[in-house]
C-alpha positions in Angstrom: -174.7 67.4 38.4 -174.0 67.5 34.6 -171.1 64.9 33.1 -168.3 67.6 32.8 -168.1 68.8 36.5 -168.4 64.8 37.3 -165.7 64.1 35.6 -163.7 67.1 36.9 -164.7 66.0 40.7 -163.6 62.4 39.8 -160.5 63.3 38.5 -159.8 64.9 41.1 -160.8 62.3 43.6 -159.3 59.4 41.9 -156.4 59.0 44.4 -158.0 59.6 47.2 -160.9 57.0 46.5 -157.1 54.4 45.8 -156.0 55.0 48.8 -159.3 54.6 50.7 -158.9 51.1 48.9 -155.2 50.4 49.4 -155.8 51.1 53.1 -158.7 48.1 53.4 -157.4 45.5 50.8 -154.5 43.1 50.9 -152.5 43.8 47.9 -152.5 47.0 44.8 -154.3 44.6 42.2 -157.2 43.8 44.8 -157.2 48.3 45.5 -157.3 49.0 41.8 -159.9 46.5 41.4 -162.4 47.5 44.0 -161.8 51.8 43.6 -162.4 50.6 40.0 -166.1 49.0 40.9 -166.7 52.1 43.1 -165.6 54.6 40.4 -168.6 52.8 37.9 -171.0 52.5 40.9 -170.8 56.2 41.3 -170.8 57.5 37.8 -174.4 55.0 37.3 -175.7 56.5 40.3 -174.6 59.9 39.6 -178.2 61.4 38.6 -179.0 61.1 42.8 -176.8 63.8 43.3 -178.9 66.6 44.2 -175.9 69.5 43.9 -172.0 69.9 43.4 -172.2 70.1 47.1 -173.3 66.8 47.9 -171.0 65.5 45.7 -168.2 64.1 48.1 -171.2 62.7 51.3 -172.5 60.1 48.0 -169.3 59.6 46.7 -167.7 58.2 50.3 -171.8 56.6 50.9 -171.2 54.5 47.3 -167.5 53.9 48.4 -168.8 52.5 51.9 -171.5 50.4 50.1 -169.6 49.3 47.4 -166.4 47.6 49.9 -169.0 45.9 51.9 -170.6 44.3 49.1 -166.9 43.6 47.9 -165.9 41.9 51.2 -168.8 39.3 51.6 -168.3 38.8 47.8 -164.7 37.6 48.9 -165.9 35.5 52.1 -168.3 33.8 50.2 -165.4 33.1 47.4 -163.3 31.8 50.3 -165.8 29.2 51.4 -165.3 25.8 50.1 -167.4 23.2 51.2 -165.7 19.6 50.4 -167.3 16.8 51.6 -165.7 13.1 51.0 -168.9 13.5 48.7 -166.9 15.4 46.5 -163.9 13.2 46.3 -164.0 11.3 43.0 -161.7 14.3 42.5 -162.4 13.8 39.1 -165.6 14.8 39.0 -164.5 17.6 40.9 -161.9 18.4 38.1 -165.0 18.1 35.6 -167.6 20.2 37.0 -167.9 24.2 36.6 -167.5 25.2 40.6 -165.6 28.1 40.3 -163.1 27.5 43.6 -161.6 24.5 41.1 -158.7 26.0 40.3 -157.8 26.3 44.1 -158.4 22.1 44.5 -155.7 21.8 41.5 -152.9 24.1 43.0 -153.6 22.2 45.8 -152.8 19.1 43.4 -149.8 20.5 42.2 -148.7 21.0 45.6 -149.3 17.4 47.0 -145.6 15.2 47.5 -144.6 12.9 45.4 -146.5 9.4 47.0 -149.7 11.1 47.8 -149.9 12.4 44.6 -149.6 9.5 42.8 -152.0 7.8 44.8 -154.6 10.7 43.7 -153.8 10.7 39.7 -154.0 7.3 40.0 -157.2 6.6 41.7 -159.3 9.8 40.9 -158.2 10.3 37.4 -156.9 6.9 35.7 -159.2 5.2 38.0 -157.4 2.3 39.0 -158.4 0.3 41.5 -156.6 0.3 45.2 -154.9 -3.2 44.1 -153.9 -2.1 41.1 -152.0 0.7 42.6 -150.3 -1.4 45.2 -148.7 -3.2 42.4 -147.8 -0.1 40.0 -146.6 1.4 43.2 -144.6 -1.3 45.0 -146.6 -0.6 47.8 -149.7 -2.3 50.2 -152.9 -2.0 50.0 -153.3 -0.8 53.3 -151.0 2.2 52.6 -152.6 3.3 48.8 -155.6 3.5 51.1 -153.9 5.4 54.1 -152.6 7.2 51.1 -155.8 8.3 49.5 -157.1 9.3 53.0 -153.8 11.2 53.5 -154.6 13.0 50.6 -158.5 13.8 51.3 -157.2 15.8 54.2 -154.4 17.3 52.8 -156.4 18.6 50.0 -159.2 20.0 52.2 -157.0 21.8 54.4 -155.6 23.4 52.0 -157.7 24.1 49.5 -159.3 26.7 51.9 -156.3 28.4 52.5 -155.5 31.5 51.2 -152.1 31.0 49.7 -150.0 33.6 48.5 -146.9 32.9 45.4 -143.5 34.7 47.0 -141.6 37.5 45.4 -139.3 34.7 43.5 -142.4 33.9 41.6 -142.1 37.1 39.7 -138.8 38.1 40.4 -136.3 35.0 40.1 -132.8 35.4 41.7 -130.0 34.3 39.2 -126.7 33.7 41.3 -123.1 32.7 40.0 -121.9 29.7 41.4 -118.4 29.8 42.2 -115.9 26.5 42.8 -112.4 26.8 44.9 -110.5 23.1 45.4 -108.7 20.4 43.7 -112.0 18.2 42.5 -113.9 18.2 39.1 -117.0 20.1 40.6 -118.8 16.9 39.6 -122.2 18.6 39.7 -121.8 21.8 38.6 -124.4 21.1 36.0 -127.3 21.2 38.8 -125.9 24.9 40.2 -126.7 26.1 36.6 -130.1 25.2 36.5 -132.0 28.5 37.4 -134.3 26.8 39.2 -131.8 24.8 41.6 -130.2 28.5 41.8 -133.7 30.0 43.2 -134.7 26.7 45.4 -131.1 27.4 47.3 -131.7 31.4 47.8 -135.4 30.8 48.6 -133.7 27.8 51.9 -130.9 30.3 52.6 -132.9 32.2 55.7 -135.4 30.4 56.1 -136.3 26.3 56.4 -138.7 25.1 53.7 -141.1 22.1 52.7 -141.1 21.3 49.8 -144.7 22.8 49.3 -143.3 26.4 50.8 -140.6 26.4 48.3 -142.9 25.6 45.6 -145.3 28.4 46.8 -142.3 30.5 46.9 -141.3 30.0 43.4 -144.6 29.4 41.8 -143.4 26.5 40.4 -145.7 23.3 41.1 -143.9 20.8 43.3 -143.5 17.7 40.5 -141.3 20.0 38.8 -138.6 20.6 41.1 -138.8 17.2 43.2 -136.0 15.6 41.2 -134.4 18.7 41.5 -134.6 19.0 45.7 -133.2 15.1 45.8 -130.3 16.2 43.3 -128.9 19.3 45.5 -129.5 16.9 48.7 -127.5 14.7 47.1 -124.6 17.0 46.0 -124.6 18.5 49.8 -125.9 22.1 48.7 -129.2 21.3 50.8 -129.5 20.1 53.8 -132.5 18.5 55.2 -134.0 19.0 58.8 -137.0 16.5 58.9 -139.2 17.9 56.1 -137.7 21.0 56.1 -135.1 22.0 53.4 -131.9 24.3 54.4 -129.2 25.5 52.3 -125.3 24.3 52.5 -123.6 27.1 50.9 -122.9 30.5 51.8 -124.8 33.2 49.5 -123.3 36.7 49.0 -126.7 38.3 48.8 -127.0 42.0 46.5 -127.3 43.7 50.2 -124.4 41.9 51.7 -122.3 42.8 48.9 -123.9 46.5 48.7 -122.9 47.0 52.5 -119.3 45.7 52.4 -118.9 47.8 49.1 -119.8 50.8 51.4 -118.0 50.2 54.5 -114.4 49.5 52.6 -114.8 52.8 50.1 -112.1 54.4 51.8 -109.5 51.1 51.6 -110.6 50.6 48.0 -109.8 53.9 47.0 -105.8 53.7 49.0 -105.5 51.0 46.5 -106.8 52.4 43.1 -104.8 56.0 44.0 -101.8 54.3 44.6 -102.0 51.8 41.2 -102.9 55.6 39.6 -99.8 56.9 41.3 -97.1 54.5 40.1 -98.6 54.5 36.7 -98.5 58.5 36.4 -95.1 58.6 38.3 -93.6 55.8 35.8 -95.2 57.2 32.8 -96.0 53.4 31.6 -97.9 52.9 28.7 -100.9 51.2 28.4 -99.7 47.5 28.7 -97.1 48.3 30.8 -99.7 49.6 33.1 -101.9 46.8 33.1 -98.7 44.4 33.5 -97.5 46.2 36.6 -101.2 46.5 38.1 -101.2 42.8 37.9 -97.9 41.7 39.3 -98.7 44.5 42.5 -101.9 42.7 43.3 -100.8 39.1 42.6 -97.7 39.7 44.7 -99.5 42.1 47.4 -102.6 40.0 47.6 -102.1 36.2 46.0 -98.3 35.9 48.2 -98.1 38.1 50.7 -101.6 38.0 52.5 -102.5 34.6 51.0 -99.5 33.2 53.1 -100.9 34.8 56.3 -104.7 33.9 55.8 -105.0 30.0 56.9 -107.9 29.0 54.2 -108.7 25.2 55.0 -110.5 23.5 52.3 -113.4 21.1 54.0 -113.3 17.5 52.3 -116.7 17.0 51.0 -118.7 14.0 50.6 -117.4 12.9 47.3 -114.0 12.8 48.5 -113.0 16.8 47.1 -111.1 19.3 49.0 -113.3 22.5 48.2 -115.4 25.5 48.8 -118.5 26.1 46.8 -120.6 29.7 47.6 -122.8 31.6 45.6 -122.9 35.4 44.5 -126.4 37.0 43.9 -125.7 38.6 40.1 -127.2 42.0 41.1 -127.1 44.9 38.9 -126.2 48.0 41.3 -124.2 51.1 40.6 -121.1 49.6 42.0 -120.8 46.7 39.9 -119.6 46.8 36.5 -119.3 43.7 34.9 -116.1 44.6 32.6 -113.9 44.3 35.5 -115.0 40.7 36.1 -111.5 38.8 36.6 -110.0 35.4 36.8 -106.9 34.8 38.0 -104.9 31.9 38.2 -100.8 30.7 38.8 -99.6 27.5 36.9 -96.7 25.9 37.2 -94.5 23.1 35.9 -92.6 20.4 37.8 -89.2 22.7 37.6 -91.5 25.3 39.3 -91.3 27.6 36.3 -94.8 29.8 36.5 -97.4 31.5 34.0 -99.5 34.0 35.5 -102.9 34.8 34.2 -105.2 37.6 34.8 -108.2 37.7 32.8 -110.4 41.7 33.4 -113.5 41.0 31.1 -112.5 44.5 29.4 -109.8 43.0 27.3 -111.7 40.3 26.0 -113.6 37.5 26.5 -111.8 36.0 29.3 -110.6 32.7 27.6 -108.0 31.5 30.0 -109.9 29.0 31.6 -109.3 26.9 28.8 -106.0 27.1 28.9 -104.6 26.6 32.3 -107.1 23.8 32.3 -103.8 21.8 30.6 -100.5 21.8 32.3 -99.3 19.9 29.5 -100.8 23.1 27.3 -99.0 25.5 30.2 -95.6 22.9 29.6 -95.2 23.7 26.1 -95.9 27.2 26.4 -93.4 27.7 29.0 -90.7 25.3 26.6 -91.0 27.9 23.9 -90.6 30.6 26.1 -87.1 28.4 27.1 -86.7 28.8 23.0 -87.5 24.7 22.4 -88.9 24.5 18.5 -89.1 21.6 18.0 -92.0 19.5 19.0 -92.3 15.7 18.5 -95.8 14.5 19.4 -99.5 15.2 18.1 -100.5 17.0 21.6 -97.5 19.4 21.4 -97.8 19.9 18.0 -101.9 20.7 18.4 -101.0 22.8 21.6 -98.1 24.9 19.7 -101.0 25.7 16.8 -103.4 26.5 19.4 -101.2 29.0 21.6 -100.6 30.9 18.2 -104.2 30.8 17.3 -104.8 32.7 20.1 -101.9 34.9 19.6 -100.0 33.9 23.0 -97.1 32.4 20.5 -95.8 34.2 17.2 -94.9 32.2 14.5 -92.0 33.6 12.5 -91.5 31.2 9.6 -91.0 28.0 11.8 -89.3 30.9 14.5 -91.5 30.2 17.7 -91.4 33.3 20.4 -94.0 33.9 23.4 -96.1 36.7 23.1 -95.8 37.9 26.5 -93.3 39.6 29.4 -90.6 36.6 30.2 -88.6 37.0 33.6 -86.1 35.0 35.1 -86.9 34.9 38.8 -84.2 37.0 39.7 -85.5 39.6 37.3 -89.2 39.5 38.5 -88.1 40.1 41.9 -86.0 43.0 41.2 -88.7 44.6 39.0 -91.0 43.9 41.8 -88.5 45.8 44.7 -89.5 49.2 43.3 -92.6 48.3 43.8 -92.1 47.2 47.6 -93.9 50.5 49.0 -97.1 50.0 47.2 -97.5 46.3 47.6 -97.4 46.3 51.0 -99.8 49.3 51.0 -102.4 47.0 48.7 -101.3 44.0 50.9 -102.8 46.4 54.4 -105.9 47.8 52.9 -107.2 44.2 51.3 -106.0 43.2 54.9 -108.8 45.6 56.0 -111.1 45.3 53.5 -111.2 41.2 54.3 -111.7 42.0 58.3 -114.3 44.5 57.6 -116.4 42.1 55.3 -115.8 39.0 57.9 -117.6 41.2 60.5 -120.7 42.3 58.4 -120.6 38.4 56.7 -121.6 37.5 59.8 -124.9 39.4 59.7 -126.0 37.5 56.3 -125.1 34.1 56.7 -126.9 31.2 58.8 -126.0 30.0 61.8 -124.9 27.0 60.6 -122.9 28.7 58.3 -120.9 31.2 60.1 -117.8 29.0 60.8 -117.3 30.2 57.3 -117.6 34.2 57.6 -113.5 33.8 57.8 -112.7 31.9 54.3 -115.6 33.9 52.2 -114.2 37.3 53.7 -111.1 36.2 51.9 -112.9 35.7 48.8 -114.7 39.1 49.2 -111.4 40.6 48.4 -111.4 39.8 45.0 -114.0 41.9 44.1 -113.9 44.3 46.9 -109.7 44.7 46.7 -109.2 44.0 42.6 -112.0 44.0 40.5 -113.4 47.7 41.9 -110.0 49.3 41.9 -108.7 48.1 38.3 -112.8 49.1 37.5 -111.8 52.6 38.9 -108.7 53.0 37.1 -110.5 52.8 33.9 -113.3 55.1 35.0 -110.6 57.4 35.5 -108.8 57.3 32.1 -105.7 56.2 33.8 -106.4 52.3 32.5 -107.6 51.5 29.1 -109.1 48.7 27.1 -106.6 46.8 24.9 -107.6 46.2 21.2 -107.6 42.8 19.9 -106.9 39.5 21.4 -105.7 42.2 24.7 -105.4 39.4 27.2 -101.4 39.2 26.5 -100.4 42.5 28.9 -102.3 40.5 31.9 -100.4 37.5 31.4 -96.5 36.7 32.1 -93.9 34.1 33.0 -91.7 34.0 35.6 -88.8 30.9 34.5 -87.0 29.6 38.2 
């Protein structure tokens, strides 16, 4: 058989000699690898071929030939013969074998104590007494220790171990914080790899080995790590075995509540659509009036009905911390991100704030942070000008930086809607129709999500399916309608600062 029709034949047969592979071998690197040695086997052996005809008998003969040599290749690679012979570890770090590799991921897989022991011994060759001093231990134990280890390492360094998905494909998860503390260790939830260590323990109960082999990150880089989020309550322990504390809204619990509240989402964007069309409001009227329905349909009228009980946690705060899996889907967009958030002062005078990531860059936070900040701005809006101290006077410059005040030589007005509460209320009572319609379907869309919460969470967990099905509605009951809205032309971005037609004051 000349070249040309080889190569013809062979291109032909390519797939079908990858699938003869894929079907015998554990993963799709291992299949291209060996259809890859059976492809070269059969073009150097191609001269045998007597005839087109015979062409497909060799080529399945050198296919058959070629895996069996491949498998006791991979037997033979899987033997490894340690005898105590072998452990000075050192020299076995030093010499050429070619299974060394596997007897230093066992190494980064060893606990903190028996590892030190090992370093120690094997590589900085200190003696067994000199260990029991650096480690505040016996000598008894650095030898149990050392022995410990021997086994540890043999067992596993003939075990076939295989890095989990999150070793290629790390989860990244916002951590969100409801309750009255200081979220004292929010700096650990923003660590990526604390993030992955607590979705890798959702399901299932880990070591700390399996979550390293999960992550395929060696274990002396996330020991700290486990003991800070043990510390801060997000894991728990069970023995050896890691679990997680906080409920995660995983991609596929978010994708199926998404799907199973479409119809109570949409009763809620058509009538928003519907009192903006019928109104004819402009732009910021719009977006003030889609605000003050779902704050009074959702944040007062439901809120009052749904009993959420804050847990005291073990620093003393009255909160809830969960997770949401950032997954990019075809439901999510992340413009209509909100935050929302009432302030009051002590003569119960409020400022409401709605921040939808398409105006802007969300920047409330930092200002209803103060209440001394959220005191001033309500005094101007009560027409005070005059401001005696440093704070005030910082605050007043800062709330016209940011365009909330207006600064008409020396003349201080507020940049935003100002109702008496008499006012708000009868500006809301046209609007009594459609905020109770809002108020029943985010009714629905939380029961709906309580039931299939239950299917995602742990056991241990599902006391609260109730409270996060609340939370659900935020996304599932604002952010996707408002997001809607805009999809449909009937909302629209706001130019400049644009955070001032979400934001209003209601004086008592």
């Amino acid at each position: 058989m000349d070249k040309h029709e080889l190569d013809i034949k062979m291109t032909d047969m390519a797939k079908s000699i990858l699938s003869y592979c894929m079907a015998r071998t554990s993963n799709h690197f291992e299949a291209e690898d060996l259809a890859q040695d059976i492809i070269v086997e059969i073009y150097k052996s191609a001269d045998n071929i007597r005839n087109a005809d015979a062409f497909y008998g060799f080529m399945w003969a050198v296919a058959g030939n070629v895996y069996k040599q491949w498998c006791k290749k991979k037997a033979k690679n899987k033997e490894c013969e340690i005898t105590d012979s072998l452990f000075n570890v050192a020299e076995f770090l030093d010499n050429e074998r070619e299974d060394v590799h596997l007897l230093r991921r066992e190494l980064a897989l060893l606990s903190e104590k028996y590892r030190k022991a090992v370093i120690l011994y094997y590589i900085e060759n200190k003696s067994c007494s000199e260990i029991s001093k650096h480690l505040s231990i016996s000598e008894s134990m650095v030898k149990y220790l050392l022995f410990k280890s021997r086994q540890i390492l043999k067992e596993g360094i003939t075990m076939e171990r295989t890095y989990g998905e999150q070793s290629y494909n790390p989860k990244e998860l916002s951590i969100l914080y409801w309750g009255n503390g200081k979220n004292t260790y929010n700096y650990i939830y923003e660590n990526k790899i604390s993030q992955n260590i607590l979705f890798a323990c959702y399901n299932d109960k880990l070591t700390a080995e399996e979550i390293s082999i999960e992550l395929g990150i060696a274990l002396p880089y996330i020991e700290d790590i486990l003991k800070q989020l043990v510390e801060c309550d997000a894991l728990g322990l069970d023995g050896r075995k890691y679990y997680t504390n906080i409920v995660i809204f995983t991609s596929d619990c978010a994708v199926e509540v998404a799907n199973n509240t479409k119809e109570f989402r949409n009763n809620i964007s058509d009538a928003l659509s519907e009192i903006i069309t019928n109104e004819k409001l402009s732009n910021s009227e719009a977006w003030l009036t889609v605000c003050c329905i779902l704050y009074k349909a959702i944040f007062e009228n439901l809120k009052s009905k749904v009993k959420i009980k804050l847990p005291e946690n073990k620093f003393g705060e009255n909160c809830i911390i969960w997770a949401v899996e950032k997954a990019i889907d075809s439901m999510r967009n992340k413009g209509f991100e909100f935050g929302v958030s009432n302030t009051e002062n002590e003569n119960g005078d409020r400022v409401q704030f709605f921040d939808f990531a398409i105006n802007g860059d969300m920047v409330h936070h930092s200002f209803y942070s103060s209440k001394s900040f959220t005191n001033v701005f309500i005094d101007i809006a009560k027409s005070k000008t005059d401001f005696d101290n440093e704070f005030e006077n910082v605050a007043v410059a800062e709330l016209v930086k940011k365009g909330y005040v207006l600064n008409d030589n020396g003349t201080l007005t507020v940049n935003v809607p100002v109702f008496t509460k008499q006012e708000f209320e009868q500006f809301m009572s046209k609007f009594n129709s459609t905020v109770e319609l809002v108020e029943q379907n985010a009714n629905a869309i939380m029961n709906e999500a309580e039931k299939i919460i239950k299917n995602y969470i742990p056991v241990h967990l599902k006391s609260q399916a109730y409270q996060m099905a609340y939370f659900r509605i935020f996304e599932d009951a604002i952010s996707m309608p408002v997001g809607t809205l805009a999809e449909n032309k009937v909302l629209f971005p706001h130019n400049g600062n644009g955070v001032l037609p979400t934001t209003y004051i209601v004086l008592k």
